[in-house]
N, C-alpha and C positions, 0 to 999 in steps of 0.2 A: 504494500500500500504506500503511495508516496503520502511523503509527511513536507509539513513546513520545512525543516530543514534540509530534506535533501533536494529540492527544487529545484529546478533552474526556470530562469527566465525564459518565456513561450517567446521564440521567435515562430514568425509568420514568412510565410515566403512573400517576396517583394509585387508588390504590383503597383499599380497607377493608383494615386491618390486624385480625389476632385472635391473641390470644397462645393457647400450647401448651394453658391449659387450658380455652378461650373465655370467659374471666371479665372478659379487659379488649379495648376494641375501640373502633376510632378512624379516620378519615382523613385523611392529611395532607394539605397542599395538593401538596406533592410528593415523590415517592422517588428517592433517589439514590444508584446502586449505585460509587462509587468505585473503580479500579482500580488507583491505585497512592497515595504518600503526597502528591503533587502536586497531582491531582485532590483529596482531600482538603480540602489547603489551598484551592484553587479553590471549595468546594462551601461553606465556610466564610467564605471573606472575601464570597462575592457573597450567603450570608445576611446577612450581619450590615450589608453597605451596604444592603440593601434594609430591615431593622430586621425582622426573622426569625429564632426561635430556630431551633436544630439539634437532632434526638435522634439520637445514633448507637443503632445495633441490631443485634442480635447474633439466635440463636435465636427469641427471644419464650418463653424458658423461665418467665420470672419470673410473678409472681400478681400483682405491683403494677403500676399504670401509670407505671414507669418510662423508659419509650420514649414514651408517648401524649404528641402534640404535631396542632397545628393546622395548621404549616407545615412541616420540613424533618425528615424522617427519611432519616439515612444509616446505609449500610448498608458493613461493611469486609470481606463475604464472600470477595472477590475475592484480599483481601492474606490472602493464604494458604501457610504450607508452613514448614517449617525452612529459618531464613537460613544458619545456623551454627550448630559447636560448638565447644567446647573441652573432650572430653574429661577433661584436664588439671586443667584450674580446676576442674570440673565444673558449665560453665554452655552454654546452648542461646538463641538468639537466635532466635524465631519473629515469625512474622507475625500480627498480630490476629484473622483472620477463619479463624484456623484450629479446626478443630472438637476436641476434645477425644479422639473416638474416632483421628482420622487423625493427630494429634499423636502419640498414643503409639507408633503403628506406626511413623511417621519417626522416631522419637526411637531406636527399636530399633536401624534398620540401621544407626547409631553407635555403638550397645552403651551405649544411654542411655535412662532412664527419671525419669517423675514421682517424686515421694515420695509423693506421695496422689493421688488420686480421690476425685470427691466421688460421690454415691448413685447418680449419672446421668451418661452423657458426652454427653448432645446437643449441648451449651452449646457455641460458641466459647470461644477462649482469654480475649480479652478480655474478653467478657461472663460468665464464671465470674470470674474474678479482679477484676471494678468491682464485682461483691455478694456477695462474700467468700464463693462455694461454697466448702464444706467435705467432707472424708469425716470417718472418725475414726481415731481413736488417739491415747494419750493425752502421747506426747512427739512428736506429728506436729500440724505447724499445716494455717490452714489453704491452698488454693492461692494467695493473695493474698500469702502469707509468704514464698514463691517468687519473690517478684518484685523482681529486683537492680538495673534500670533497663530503660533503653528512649526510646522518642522520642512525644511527642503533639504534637497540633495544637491551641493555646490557644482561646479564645473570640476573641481577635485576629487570627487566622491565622498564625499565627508556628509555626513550627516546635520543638520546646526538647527539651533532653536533660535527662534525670535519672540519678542513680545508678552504673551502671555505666558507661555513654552518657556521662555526663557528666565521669567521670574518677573514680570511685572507685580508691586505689590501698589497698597493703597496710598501707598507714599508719592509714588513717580506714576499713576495714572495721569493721564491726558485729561483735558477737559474736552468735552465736545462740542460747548456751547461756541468752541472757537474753532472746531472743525476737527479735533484730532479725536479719534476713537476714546472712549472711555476704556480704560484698563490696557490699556498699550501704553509701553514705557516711552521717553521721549526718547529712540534712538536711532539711528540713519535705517539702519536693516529692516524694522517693522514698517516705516514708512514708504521703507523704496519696495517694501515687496508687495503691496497697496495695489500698485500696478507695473508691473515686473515683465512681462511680454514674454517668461518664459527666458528671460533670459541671466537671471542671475541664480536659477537651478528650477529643479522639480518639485513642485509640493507633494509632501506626502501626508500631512496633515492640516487643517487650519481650523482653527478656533474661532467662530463670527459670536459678534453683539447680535443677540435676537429678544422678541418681546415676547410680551406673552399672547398668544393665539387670538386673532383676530379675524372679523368678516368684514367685506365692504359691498355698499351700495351701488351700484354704477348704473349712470345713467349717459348715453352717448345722443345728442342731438344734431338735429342737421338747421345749420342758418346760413344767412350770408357771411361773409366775412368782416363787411362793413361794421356789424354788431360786434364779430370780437374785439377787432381794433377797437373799436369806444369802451368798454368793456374788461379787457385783461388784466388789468391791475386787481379790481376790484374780485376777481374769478380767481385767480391766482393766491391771492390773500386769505381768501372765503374757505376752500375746501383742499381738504389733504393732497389730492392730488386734479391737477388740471391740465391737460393738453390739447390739441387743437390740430385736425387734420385740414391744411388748405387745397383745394380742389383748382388748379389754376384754370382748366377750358372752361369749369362753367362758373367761377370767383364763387363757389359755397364753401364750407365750413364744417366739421364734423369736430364735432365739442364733446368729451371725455372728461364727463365730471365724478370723483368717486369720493367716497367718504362713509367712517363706520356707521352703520345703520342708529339711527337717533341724535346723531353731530351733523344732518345736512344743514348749512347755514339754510335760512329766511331769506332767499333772493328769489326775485323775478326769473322763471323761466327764459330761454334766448326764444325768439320769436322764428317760428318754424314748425320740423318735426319733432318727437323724440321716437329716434328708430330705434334702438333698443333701453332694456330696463331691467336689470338683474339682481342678487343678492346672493352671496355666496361664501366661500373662505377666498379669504387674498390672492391667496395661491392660484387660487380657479380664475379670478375673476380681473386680479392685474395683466396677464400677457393676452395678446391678441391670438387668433390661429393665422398662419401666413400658409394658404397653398400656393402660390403663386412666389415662382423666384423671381426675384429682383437682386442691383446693385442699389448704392447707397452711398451717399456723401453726407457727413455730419459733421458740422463746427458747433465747439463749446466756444460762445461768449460771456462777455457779462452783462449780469443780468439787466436788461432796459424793459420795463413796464409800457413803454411807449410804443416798443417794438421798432426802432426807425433801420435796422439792420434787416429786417424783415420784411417792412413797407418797402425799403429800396429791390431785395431781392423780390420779391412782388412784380415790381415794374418790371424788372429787369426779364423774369420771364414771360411775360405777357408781351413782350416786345420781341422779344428775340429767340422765345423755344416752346414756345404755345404750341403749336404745330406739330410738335413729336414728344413732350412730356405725358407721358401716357399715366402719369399715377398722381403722386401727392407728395405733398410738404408738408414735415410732422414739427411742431416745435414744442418744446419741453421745458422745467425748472430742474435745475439740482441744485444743493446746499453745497456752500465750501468744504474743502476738505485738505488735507496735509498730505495728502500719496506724494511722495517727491516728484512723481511722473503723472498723477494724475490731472484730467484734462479739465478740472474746477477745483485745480489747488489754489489758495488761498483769495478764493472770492464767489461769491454768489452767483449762479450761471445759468440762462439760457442755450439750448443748443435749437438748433434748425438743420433738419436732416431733407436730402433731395434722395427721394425712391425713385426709382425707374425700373421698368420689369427688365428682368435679364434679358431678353427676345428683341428689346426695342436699343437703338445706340444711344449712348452713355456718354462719351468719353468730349464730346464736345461741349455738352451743358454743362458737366462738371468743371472741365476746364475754363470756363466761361465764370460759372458760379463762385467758382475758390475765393479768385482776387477779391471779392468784396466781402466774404470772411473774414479775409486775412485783414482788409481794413477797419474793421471792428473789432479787434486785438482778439481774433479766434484762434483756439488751438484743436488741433482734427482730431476724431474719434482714432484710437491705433487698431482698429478695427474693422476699420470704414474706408475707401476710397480717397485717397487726397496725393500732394505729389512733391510731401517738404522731403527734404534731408536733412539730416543733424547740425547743421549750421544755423539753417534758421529756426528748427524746432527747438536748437539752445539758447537762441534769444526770446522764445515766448515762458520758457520755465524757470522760478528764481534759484531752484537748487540742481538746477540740473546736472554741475560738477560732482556733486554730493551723491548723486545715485549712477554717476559714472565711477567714482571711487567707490564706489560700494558694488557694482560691477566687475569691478578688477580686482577687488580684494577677491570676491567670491569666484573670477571664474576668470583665474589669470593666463589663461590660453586659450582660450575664446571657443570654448567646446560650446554651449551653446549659441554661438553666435554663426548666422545664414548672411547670406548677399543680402535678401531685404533688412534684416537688423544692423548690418554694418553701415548702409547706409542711414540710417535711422538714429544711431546711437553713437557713432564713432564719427566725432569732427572732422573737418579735414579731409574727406572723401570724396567731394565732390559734389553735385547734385542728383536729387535723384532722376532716376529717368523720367520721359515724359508719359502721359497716359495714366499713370498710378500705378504703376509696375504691374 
């Protein structure tokens, strides 16, 4: 009978990878499905003797080639489930390769839940929290803000605790009221691995803030646009969470109002439909169902109630890409947060995401759309469609040296570092190519 310790790491024979929306596609030289944190370590040290990077891999939710590698794609589907809780504290100790949707349900039979969701729960845990998935609302961060500690596997093979894991007491907790996790110590390592891309090792544990088990009400209406413009401040303020789908051919509105059942604020309906009306647990009722693939382009800014980043982009399309934007335009709130890399570290954020189905071209609206992100001191989703390199993604982040040194301490030969991370993180490289890799 095989036991835990005589194991070995399941490799897989090689084949073609394609992410969720077939836009990036790759083979490695091999796959490797991990099954406990040991294997891991093992799958790790015998890349990096051989002089072999590593991508770990989650889903394949992402647009970018973040995972794409020529030699070692690991995969932590396996390390799966709630390790523990603590009620009490109000923290949850899961495993990596746990999927976002079966999270919430384990977290339930605790009488314990997320604070947010982001638009979709395909994603693993890991892999939503290294690219900083987001839902919204505007004193809610995003899931990466959730993360108190935990355990990874270096570029070394070394095993290392951060944060909670590591000995956070009630002396050196964070305050969150100023963005930094409660129960995370103040130190580079918990913050830079916030949002980490996979590239300063493998999680093989992580410990998130969670509350205690909640439902929400959701109500999604259809109006014109004109009303949310006059409107959003007020919407935003009112109810836990608020979003806003704009429809550019026909200027409607799809309004995304949620909140626990008995907290709906006292406000006037938007004037239109209400297409749908639900009540449920969180889990169920925050992520959308997506059958349909699409690409995606998302900038975090800061937060404007006025919206004038969004009126311009408004025009901009209605002028210039009416004609072939075949989908929508989602715009969201997040709450500041401390991830050294995270794309709403240290200020309050709206993002504006551009959908387009996978079927229809892309590559010219987004390139069209960037520049006027970028002039609204926006920073792109690491997850999403955009076309910076590390030069100028080092001028929109304040500590960005600080999680490049926390980079090279952890993983001083660049085992998990790809062609797309290199240009991404490592100065000096040039630009990135054009298109969005």
């Amino acid at each position: 009978m095989e036991t835990r310790s005589n194991r070995r790491w399941c490799h897989i024979e090689s084949e073609k990878f394609t992410n969720w929306s077939g836009s990036v596609e790759f083979t490695p030289r091999s796959r490797i499905r991990a099954r406990d944190s040991a294997e891991v370590v093992s799958a790790v040290r015998r890349a990096r003797e051989h002089g072999r990077s590593v991508r770990p891999v989650g889903s394949g939710h992402s647009s970018m080639p973040l995972v794409a590698t020529d030699d070692v794609l690991l995969s932590v589907d396996d390390l799966s489930g709630v390790e523990a809780t603590d009620p009490e504290r109000g923290l949850a100790t899961v495993l990596p390769g746990t999927g976002l949707a079966d999270l919430g349900a384990e977290l339930r039979e605790s009488g314990l839940g997320l604070e947010n969701l982001g638009d979709v729960d395909y994603q693993s845990i890991a892999g939503a929290i290294g690219t900083g998935t987001h839902g919204t609302g505007a004193r809610l961060g995003n899931l990466s803000s959730t993360l108190v500690g935990g355990t990874l596997v270096t570029g070394t093979g070394d095993e290392v605790s951060f944060g909670h894991e590591a000995g956070a007491t009630e002396e050196n907790r964070g305050d969150s009221a100023h963005g930094r996790p409660e129960g995370v110590a103040d130190d580079d390592l918990a913050r830079a691995a916030q949002v980490s891309l996979g590239a300063l090792g493998v999680f093989t544990r992580m410990t998130l803030r969670v509350r205690p088990y909640y439902e929400l009400h959701r109500r999604n209406w259809m109006t014109h646009i004109d009303w949310v413009l006059d409107n959003y401040a007020e919407l935003v303020d009112s109810h836990r969470h608020m979003d806003f789908y704009w429809y550019p051919r026909s200027d409607l509105a799809q309004v995304r109002l949620l909140d626990e059942p008995g907290r709906e604020p006292d406000l006037r309906p938007p004037p239109g439909s209400l297409k749908t009306e639900e009540t449920g647990p969180a889990y169920e009722i925050l992520p959308n169902d997506r059958h349909l693939l699409f690409e995606e382009m998302e900038y975090a800014l800061p937060l404007d109630t006025e919206l004038a980043a969004f009126r311009r982009a408004r025009e901009r399309i209605k002028a210039r890409h009416r004609s072939i934007v075949g989908w929508r335009v989602l715009v969201r709130t997040v709450a500041a947060d401390q991830g050294l890399l995270s794309p709403f570290h240290g200020r309050p954020s709206m993002t504006i995401a551009l959908l387009q189905n996978a079927s229809l071209p892309h590559e010219e609206y987004f390139s069209d759309m960037e520049p006027l992100f970028l002039e609204h001191a926006g920073r792109p989703h690491w997850g999403k469609k955009h076309r910076l390199g590390a030069d100028e993604l080092a001028a929109r982040y304040p500590e960005w040296d600080e999680f490049s040194r926390v980079r090279e301490r952890l993983d001083p030969d660049g085992v998990f570092l790809n062609d797309h991370l290199r240009e991404l993180l490592v100065t000096g490289t040039g630009p990135a190519a054009p298109g969005g890799r």
